[in-house]
C-alpha positions in Angstrom: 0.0 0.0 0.0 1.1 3.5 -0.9 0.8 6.2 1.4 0.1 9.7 0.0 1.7 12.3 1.9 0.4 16.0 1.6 3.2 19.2 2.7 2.2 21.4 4.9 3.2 24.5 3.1 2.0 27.1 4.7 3.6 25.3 8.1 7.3 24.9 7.1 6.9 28.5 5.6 6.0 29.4 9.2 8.5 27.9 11.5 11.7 28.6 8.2 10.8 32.5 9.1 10.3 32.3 12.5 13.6 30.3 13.2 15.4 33.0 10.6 14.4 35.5 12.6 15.4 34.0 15.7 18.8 33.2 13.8 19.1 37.2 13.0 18.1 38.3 16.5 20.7 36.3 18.2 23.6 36.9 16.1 22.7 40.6 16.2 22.3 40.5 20.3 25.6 38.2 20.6 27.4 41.3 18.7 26.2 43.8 20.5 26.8 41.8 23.6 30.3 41.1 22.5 30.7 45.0 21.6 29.8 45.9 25.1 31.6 43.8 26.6 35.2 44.7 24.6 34.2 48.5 25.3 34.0 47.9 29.4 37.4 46.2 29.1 38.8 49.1 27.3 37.3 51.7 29.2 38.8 49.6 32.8 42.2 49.4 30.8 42.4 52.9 30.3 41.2 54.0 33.8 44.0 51.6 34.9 46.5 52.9 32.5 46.3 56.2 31.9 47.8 57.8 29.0 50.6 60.3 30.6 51.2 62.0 27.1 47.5 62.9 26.7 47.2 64.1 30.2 50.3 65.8 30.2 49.4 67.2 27.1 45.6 68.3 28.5 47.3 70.2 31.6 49.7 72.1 30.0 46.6 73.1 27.5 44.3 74.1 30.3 47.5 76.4 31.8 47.8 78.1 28.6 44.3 79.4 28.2 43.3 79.8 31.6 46.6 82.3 32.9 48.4 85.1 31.4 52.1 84.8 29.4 54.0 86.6 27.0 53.4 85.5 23.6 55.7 88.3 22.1 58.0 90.5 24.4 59.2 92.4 21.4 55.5 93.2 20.4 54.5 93.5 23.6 52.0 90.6 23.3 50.4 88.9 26.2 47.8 85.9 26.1 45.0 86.4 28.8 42.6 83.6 30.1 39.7 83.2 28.1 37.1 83.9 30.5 38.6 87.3 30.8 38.4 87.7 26.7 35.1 86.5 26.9 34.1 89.3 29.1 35.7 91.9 27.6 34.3 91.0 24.0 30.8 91.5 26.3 31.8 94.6 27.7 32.6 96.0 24.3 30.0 94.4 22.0 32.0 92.6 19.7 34.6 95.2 19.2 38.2 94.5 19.5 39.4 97.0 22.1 42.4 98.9 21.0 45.8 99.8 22.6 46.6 102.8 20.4 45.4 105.8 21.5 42.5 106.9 19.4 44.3 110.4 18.4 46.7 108.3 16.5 
């Protein structure tokens, strides 16, 4: 006797897109789980081991525009902090304030 067997089409259709999906979502969560997981190891590495060059770097930045210094002696230049040229550009709307007399 022969047995006629009928596909369930609409069945295997089902469960093939369900299981790719399934397939999709965990490879995209295992990457970002991975990716999360290789950032908190760099971030602990660099907490642990700071980078003396950048900070170094970062401090002598922060000195230079928060104090005053000759730029030019010759010129009689100066470099002031620049809260202080902040200000002054407020106190004089914009306008670069001058150190020539204005008769000249």
């Amino acid at each position: 006797m022969a047995f006629k067997q009928e596909v369930n089409v609409p069945l295997i259709v089902t469960i093939g897109f369900v299981s790719g999906i399934v397939v999709v979502v965990l490879i995209l969560g295992t990457e970002a789980w991975y990716r999360a997981e290789a950032d908190n190891e760099l971030a602990a590495k660099a907490l642990q081991y700071p980078n003396t060059q950048l900070v170094e770097m970062r401090t002598q930045q922060k000195n230079n525009i928060s104090g005053y210094r000759w730029t030019s002696p010759d010129r009689n230049a100066i470099t002031i902090p620049v809260e202080d040229a902040m200000k002054i550009m407020v106190d004089t709307q914009g306008k670069f304030p001058t150190t020539h007399p204005s008769g000249q």
